[in-house]
Kinemage of the C-alpha trace (Angstrom):
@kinemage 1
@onewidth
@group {chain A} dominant
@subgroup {mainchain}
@vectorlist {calphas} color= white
{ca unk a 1} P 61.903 20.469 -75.844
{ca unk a 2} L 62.566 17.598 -72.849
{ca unk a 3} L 63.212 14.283 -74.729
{ca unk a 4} L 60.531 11.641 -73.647
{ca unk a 5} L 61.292 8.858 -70.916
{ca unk a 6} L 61.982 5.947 -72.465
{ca unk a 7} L 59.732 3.807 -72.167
{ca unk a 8} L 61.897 0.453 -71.894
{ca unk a 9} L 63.235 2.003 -68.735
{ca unk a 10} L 58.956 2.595 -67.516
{ca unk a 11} L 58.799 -0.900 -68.382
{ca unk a 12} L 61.802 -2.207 -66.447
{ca unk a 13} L 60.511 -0.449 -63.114
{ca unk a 14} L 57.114 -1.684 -63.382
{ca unk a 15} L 58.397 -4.909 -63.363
{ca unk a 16} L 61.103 -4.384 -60.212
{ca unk a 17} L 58.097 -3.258 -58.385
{ca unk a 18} L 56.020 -6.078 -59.080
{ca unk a 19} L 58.758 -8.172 -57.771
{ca unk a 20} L 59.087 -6.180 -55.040
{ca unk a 21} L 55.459 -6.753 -53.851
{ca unk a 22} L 56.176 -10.375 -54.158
{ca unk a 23} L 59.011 -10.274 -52.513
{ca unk a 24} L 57.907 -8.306 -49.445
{ca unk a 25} L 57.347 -9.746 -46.020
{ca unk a 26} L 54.307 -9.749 -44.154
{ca unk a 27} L 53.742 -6.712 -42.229
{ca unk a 28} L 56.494 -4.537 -44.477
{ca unk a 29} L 56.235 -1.583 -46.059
{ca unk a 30} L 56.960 -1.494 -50.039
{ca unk a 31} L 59.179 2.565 -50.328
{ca unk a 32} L 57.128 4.605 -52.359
{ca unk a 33} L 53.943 2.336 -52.217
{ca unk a 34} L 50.583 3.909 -50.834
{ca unk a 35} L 48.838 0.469 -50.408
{ca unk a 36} L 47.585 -0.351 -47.347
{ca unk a 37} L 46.960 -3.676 -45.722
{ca unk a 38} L 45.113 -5.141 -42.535
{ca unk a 39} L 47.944 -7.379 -40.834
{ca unk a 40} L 46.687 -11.100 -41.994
{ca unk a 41} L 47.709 -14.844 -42.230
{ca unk a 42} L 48.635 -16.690 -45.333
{ca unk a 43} L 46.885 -19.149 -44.260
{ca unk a 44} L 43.480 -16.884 -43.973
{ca unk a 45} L 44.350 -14.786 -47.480
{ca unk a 46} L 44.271 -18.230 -49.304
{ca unk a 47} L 40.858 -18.886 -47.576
{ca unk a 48} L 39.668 -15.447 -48.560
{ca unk a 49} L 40.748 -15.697 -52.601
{ca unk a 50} L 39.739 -19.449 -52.706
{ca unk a 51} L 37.802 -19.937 -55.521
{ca unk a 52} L 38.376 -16.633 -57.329
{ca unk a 53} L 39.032 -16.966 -61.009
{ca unk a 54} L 42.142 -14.212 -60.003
{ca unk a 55} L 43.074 -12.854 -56.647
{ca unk a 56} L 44.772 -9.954 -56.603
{ca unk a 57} L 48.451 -9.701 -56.361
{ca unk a 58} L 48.289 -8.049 -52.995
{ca unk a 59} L 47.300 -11.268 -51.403
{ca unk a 60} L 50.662 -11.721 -50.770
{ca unk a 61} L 50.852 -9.241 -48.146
{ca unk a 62} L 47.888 -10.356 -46.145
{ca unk a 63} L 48.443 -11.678 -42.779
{ca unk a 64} L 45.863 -11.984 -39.995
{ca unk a 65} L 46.547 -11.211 -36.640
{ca unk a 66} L 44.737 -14.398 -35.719
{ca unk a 67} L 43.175 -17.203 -38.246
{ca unk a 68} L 39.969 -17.259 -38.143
{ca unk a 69} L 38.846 -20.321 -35.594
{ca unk a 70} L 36.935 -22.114 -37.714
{ca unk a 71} L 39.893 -22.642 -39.425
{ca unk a 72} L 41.054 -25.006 -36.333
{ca unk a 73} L 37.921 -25.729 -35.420
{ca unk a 74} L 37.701 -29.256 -36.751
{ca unk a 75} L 41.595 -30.189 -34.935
{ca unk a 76} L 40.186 -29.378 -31.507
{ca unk a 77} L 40.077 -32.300 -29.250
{ca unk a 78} L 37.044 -33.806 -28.051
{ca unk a 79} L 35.950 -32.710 -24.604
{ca unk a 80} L 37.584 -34.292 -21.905
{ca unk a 81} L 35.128 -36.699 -20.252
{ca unk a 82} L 34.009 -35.528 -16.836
{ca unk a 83} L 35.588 -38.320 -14.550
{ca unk a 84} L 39.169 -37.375 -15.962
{ca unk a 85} L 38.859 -33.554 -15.002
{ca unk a 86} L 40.234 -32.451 -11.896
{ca unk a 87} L 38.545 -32.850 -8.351
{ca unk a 88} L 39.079 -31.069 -5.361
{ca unk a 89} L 39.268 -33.565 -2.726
{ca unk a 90} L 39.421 -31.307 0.345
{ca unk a 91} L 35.901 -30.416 0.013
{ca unk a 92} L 33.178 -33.233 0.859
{ca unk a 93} L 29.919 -33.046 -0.804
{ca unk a 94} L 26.710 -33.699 1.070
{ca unk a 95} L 24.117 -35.604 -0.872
{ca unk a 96} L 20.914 -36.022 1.019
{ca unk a 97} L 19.898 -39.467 1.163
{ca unk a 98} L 16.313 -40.643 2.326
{ca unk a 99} L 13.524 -43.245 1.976
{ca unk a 100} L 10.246 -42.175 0.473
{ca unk a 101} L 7.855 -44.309 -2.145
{ca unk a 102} L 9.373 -44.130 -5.548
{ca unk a 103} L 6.404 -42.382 -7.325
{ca unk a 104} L 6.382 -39.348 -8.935
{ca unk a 105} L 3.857 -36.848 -7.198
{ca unk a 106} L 2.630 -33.254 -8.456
{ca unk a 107} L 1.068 -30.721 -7.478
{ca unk a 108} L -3.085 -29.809 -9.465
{ca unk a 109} L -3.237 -27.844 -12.299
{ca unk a 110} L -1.279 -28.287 -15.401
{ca unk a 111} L 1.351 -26.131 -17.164
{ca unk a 112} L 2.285 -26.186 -20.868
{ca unk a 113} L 5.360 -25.158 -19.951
{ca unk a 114} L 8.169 -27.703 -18.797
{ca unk a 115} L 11.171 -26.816 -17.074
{ca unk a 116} L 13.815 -29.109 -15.567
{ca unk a 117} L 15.783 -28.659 -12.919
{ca unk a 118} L 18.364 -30.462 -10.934
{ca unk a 119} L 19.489 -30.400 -7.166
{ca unk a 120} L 22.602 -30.981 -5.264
{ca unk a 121} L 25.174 -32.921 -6.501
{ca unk a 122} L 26.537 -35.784 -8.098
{ca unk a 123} L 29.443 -38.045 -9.166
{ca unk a 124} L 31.263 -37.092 -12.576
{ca unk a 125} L 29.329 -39.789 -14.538
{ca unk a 126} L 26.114 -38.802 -12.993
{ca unk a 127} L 26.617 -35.172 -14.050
{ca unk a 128} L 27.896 -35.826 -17.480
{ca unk a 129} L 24.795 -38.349 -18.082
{ca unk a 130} L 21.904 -35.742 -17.478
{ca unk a 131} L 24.225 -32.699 -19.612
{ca unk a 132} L 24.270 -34.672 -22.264
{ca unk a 133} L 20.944 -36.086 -22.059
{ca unk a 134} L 19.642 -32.304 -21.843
{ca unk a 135} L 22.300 -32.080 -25.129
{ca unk a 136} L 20.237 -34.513 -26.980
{ca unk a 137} L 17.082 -33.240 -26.522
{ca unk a 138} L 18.059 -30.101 -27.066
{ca unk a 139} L 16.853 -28.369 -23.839
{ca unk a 140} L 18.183 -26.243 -21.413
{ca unk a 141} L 18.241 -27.095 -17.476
{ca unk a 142} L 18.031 -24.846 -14.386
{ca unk a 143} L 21.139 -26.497 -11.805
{ca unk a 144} L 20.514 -25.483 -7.998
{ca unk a 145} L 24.034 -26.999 -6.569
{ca unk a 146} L 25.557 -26.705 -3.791
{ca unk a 147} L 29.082 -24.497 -3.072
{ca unk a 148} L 30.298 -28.131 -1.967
{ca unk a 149} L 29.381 -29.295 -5.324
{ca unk a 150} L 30.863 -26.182 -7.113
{ca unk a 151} L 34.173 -26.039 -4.810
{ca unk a 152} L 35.228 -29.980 -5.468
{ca unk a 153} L 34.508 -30.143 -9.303
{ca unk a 154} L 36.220 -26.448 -9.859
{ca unk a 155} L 35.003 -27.053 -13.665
{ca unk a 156} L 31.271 -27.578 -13.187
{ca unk a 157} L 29.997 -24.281 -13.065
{ca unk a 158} L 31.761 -23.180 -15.985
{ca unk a 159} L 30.890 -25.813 -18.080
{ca unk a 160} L 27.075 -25.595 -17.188
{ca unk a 161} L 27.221 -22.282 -17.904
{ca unk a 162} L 28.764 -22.917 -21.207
{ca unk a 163} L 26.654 -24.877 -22.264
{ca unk a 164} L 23.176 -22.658 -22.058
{ca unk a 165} L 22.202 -23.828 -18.864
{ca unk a 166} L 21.047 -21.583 -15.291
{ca unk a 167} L 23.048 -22.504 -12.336
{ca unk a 168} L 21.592 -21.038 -9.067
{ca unk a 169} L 21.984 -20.992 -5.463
{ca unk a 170} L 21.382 -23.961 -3.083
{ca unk a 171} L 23.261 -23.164 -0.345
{ca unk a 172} L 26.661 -24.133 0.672
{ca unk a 173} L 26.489 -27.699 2.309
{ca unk a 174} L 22.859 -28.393 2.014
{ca unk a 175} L 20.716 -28.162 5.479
{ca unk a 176} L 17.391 -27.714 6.849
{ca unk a 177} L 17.721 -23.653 7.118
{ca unk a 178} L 14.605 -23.702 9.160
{ca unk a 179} L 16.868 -24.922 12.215
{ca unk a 180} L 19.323 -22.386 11.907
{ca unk a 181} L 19.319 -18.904 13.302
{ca unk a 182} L 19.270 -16.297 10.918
{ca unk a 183} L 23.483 -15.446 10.960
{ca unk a 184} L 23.826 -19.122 9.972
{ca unk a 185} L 20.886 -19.087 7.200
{ca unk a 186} L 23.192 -15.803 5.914
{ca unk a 187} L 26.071 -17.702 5.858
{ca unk a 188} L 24.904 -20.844 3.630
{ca unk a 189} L 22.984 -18.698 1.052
{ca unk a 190} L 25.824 -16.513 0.868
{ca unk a 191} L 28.055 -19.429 0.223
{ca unk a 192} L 25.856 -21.199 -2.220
{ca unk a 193} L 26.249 -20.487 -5.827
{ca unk a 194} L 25.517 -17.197 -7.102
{ca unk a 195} L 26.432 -16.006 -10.377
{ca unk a 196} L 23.841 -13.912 -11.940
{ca unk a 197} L 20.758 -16.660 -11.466
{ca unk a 198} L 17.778 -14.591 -9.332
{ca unk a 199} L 16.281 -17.978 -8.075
{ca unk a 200} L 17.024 -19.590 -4.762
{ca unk a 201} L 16.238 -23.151 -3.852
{ca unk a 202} L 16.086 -24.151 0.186
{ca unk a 203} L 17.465 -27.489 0.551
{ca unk a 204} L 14.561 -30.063 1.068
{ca unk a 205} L 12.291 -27.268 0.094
{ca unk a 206} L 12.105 -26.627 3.422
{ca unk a 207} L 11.172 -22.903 4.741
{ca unk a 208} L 9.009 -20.827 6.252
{ca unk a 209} L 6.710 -19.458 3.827
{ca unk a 210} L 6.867 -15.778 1.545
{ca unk a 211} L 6.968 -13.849 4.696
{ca unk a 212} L 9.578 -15.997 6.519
{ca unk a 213} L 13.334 -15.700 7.764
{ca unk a 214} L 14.036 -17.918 4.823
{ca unk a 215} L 12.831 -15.524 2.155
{ca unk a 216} L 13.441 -12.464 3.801
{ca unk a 217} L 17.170 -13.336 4.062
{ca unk a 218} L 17.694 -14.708 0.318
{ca unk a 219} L 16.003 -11.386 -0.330
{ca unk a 220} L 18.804 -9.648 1.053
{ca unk a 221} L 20.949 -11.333 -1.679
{ca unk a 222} L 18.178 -10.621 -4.669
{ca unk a 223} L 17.084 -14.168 -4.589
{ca unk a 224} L 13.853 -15.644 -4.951
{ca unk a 225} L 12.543 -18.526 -3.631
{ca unk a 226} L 11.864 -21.297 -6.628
{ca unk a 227} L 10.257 -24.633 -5.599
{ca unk a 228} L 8.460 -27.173 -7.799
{ca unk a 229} L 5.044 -28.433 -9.441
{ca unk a 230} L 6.616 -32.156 -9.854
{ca unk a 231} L 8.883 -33.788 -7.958
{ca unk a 232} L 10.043 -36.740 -9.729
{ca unk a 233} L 11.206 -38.743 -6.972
{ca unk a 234} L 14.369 -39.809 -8.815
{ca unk a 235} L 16.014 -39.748 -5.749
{ca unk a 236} L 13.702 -42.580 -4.146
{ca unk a 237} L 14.203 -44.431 -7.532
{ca unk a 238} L 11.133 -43.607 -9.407
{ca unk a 239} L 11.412 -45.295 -13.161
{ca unk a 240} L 12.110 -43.370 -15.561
{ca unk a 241} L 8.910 -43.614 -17.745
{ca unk a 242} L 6.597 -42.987 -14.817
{ca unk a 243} L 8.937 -39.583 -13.786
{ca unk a 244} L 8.594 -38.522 -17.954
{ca unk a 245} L 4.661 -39.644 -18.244
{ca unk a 246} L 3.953 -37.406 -15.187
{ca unk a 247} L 6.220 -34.635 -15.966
{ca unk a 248} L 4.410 -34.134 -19.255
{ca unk a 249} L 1.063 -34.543 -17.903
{ca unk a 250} L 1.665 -31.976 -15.456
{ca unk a 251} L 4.324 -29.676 -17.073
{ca unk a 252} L 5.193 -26.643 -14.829
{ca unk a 253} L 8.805 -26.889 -12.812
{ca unk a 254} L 10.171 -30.448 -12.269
{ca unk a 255} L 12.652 -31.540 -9.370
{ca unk a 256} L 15.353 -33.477 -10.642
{ca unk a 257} L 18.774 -34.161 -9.276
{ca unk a 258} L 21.865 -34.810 -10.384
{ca unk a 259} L 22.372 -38.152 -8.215
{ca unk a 260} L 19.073 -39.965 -9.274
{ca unk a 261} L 18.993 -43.538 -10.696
{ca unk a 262} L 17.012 -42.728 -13.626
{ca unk a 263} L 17.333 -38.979 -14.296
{ca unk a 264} L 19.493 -39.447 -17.248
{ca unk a 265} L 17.298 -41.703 -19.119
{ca unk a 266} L 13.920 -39.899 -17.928
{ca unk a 267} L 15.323 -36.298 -19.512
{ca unk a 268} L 15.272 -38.773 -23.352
{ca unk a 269} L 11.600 -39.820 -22.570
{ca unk a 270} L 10.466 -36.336 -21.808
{ca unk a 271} L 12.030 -35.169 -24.995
């Protein structure tokens, strides 16, 4: 008859193993063990148990590949403030300048819907007032820009982008397209900004109609031509109460742009 394994010496292993689990590194195997564990972080395994009345011993072995990011989340830095990202200073940017009565016009009809959009280009302060402007309203903008705009702040598109908003093509340095022949017309659309957004914008809102060189030749880049039902004059100056009172009023598409005196504070009124 075998004698029986004592059970002193059961007892002694059970408690080397133990220790061995404890002792083990992340990411090593325990000899004899059949446990398996997802690679983890310490850091993440004592997020996981928190709270538990007892987490299990195997805790200890846990290690993320990656912690979680809300787990840094509230150590990022603020974002950096436009006018201190970096500008490309080889490319000029064209911002159309003009006289015209500073009232807001629109077109009959009304709309419930409202959408805002901005032309052209701005400085950094200018751009950073109507994003976060849109930000506290919570609403989401549609930016025609020009490739100027796009190729001397390298950041902008991106960071529209980022932030919800529908950046589309305005050509590359902003002309009357109606005066160019149609190799030239190519050559600005195909320059202008053109990630994804099916709307085109012809600078001045200048073109020749539906059937027209303009449209045919954005067609040939799956654009569409998108004009307006408001334009707000901000460019000319318009106030900012009289661009948000007739914005409402009228709803539809409004032109905005990113250089007007009173854009910023007009997107707050229109809410």
């Amino acid at each position: 008859m075998p004698r029986p394994f004592p059970l002193h010496v059961l007892a002694r292993a059970g408690v080397l193993g133990i220790a061995l689990l404890a002792l083990a590194g992340p990411g090593q195997a325990i000899a004899g063990s059949q446990l398996a564990f997802p690679t983890a972080s310490r850091a993440m395994a004592t997020l996981v148990f928190t709270g538990l009345p007892s987490p299990p011993r195997q805790a200890a072995a846990i290690e993320l590949a990656q912690p979680s990011h809300r787990l840094t989340a509230a150590y990022w830095p603020p974002p950096t403030p436009y006018d201190q990202l970096p500008v490309n200073d080889s490319v000029r940017v064209f911002i159309p300048l003009g006289s015209a009565p500073p009232v807001p016009n629109a077109t009959p009809g009304h709309s419930p819907d409202l959408t805002l959009t901005f032309d052209d280009c701005g400085s950094a302060e200018q751009i950073q007032a109507v994003v976060d402007a849109l930000a506290a309203v919570h609403r989401q903008g549609v930016f025609f820009i020009t490739g100027q705009c796009r190729d001397h702040y390298p950041w902008l598109v991106g960071t529209l982008t980022a932030a919800g908003h529908q950046v589309c093509d305005h050509t590359y340095s902003h002309p009357d397209l109606r005066r160019l022949n149609d190799a030239a017309i190519r050559s600005e659309i195909g320059g202008g900004v053109r990630i994804g957004c099916q709307w085109f914008r012809p600078p001045y809102g200048a073109w020749d109609g539906p059937r027209g060189r303009v449209a045919r030749i954005a067609g040939e880049y799956g654009l569409q031509v998108l004009l307006w039902d408001v334009d707000s004059r901000d460019w000319a100056g318009a106030p900012a109460d009289r661009i948000a009172a007739v914005a409402r009023a009228r709803g539809g598409v409004i032109l905005l742009h990113l250089h007007g005196a009173h854009t910023a504070e007009a997107i707050r009124l229109i809410g």
